[in-house]
C-alpha positions in Angstrom: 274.5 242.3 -37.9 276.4 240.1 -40.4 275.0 239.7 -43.9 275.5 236.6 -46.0 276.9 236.6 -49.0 274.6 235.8 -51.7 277.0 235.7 -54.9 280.6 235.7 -55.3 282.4 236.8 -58.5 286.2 236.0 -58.7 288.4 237.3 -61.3 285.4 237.1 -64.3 286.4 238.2 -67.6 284.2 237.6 -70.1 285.5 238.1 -73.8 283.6 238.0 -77.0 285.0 237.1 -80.9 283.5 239.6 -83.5 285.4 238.5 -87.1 288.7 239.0 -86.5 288.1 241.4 -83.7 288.1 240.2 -79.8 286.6 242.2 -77.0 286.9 242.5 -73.6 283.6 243.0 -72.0 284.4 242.5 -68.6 288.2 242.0 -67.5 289.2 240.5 -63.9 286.1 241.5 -61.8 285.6 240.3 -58.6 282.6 241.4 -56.5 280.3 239.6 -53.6 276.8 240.6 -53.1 275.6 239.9 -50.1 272.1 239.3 -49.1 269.6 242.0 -48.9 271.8 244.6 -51.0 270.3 246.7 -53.1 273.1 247.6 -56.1 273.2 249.3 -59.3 275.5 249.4 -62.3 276.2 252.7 -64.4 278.4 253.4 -66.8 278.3 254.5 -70.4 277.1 252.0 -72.9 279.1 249.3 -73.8 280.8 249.2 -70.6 279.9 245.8 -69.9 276.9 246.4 -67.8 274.1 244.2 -69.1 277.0 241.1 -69.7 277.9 241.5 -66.0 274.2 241.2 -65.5 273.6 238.3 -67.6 276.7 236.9 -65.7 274.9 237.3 -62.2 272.2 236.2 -63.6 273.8 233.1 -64.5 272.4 233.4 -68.2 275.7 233.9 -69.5 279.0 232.2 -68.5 282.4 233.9 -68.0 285.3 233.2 -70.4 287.6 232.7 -67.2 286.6 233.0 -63.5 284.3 231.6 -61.0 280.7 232.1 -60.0 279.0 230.9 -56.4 276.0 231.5 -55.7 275.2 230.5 -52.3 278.3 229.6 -51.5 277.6 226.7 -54.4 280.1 226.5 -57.4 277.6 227.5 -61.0 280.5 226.4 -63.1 279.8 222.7 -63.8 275.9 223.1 -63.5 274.4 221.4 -66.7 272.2 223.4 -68.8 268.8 222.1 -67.2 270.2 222.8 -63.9 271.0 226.0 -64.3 267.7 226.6 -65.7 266.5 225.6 -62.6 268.8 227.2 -60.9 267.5 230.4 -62.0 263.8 229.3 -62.3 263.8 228.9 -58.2 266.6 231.6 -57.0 266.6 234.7 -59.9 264.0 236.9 -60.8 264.7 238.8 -64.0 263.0 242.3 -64.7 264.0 243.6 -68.3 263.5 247.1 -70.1 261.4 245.7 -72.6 258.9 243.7 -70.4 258.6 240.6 -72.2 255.5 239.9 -70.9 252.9 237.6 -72.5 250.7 239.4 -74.5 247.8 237.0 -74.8 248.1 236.8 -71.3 246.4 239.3 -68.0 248.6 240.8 -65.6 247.6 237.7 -63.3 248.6 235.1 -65.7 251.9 236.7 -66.6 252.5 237.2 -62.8 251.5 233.2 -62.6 253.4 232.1 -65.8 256.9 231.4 -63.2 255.0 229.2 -60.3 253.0 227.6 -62.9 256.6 226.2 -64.2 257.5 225.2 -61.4 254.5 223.1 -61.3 253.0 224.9 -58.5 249.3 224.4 -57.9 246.6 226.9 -60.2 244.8 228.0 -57.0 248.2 228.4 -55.4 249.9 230.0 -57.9 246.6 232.3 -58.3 246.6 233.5 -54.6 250.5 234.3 -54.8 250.3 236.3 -57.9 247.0 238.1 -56.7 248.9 239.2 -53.1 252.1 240.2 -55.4 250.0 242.6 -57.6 248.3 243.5 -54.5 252.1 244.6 -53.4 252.9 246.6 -56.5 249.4 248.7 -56.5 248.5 246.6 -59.3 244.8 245.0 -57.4 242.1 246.8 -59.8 244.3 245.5 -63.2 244.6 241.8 -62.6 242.6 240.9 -65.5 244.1 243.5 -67.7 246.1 242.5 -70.8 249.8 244.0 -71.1 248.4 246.4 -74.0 245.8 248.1 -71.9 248.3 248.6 -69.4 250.9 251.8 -69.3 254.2 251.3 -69.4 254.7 252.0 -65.3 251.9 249.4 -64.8 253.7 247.0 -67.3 256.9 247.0 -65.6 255.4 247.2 -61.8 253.8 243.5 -63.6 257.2 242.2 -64.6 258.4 243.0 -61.0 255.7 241.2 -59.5 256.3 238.4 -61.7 260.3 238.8 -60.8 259.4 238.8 -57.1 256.3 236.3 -57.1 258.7 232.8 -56.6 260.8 234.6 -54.0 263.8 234.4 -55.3 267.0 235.2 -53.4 268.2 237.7 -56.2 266.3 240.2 -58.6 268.0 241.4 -61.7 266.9 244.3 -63.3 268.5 245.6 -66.3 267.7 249.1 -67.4 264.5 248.8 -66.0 263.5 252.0 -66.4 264.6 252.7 -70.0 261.6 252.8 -71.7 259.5 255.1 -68.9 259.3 258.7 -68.4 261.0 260.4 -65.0 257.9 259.9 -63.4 257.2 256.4 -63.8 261.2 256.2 -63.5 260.9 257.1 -60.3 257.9 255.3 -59.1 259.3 252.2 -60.6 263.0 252.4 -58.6 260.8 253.5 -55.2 259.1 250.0 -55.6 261.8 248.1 -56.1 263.5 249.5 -53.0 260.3 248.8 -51.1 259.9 245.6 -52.3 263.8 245.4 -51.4 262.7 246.0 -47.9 259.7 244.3 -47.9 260.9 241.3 -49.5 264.6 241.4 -48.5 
């Protein structure tokens, strides 16, 4: 079966000014990602993981090098169109969360369709089936600090996954969970890999 390629990186170097000093984060890196991969990054820190990420993710830009995504050029995208760009194709899980804290589990999971200008009811019976997906059903209503830190980050997938974007990000997702919840956390995203492809 032949996979489509999802993102293509070619030659990306990405280089940051710090006073006087200038670093190479990421140097000529070319890489496609094809649809339905499941990848990770390691590497010691400061390696350049989390820019290649934000890269991807189309949050940063390279210094030098080209981005497609979709076999569509990112380079010359204006700012509100990358937005957009991300808004309907990435889905962004991060260490810390970040979600809303006035917010339940279902209205943090509703907060990306609502944005899109999706309907409430609609956006409602999405978010519900995506929680439903992640084991999340009996805390819908739950606000993020009555949640554990495995339930907070299964939310933040389910909000990642709920617009079904072609790509999920997730940096260090399971930094700030124990080896259980570690565990349980990278098992859900492969399911929802499958699941979702």
């Amino acid at each position: 079966m032949k996979m489509n390629t999802l993102i293509q990186l070619r030659n990306i170097r990405r280089r940051f000014q710090l006073g006087e000093t200038s670093i190479n984060a990421l140097d000529d890196i070319s890489l496609d990602i094809y649809e339905g991969e499941f990848l990770a990054a390691w590497g010691p820190s400061g390696s350049g993981k989390s820019t290649l990420m934000n890269i991807i993710g189309l949050i940063d830009a390279p210094t030098a090098g080209e981005i497609s995504f979709t076999g569509k050029n990112t380079r010359n995208l204006s700012d509100d169109e990358l937005t957009d760009f991300r808004g309907e194709h990435i889905g962004f899980v991060f260490q810390n969360f970040n979600l809303v804290p006035v917010l339940s589990a279902l209205e943090n999971v509703m907060l990306p369709l609502q944005i899109q200008g999706v309907a409430a009811h609609t956006a409602q019976e999405c978010a519900t089936a995506v929680l439903q997906d992640v084991g999340l059903e009996r805390f819908i209503h739950s606000l993020p600090d009555k949640l554990s830190g495995g339930q907070r980050q299964r939310v933040a997938i389910a909000r990642a996954l709920v617009v079904k974007p072609k790509l999920v990000i997730a940096d260090e997702p399971t930094a700030n969970l124990d080896s259980e919840n570690s565990r349980m956390v990278v098992e859900l995203m492969r399911k929802m890999n499958r699941s979702h492809n």
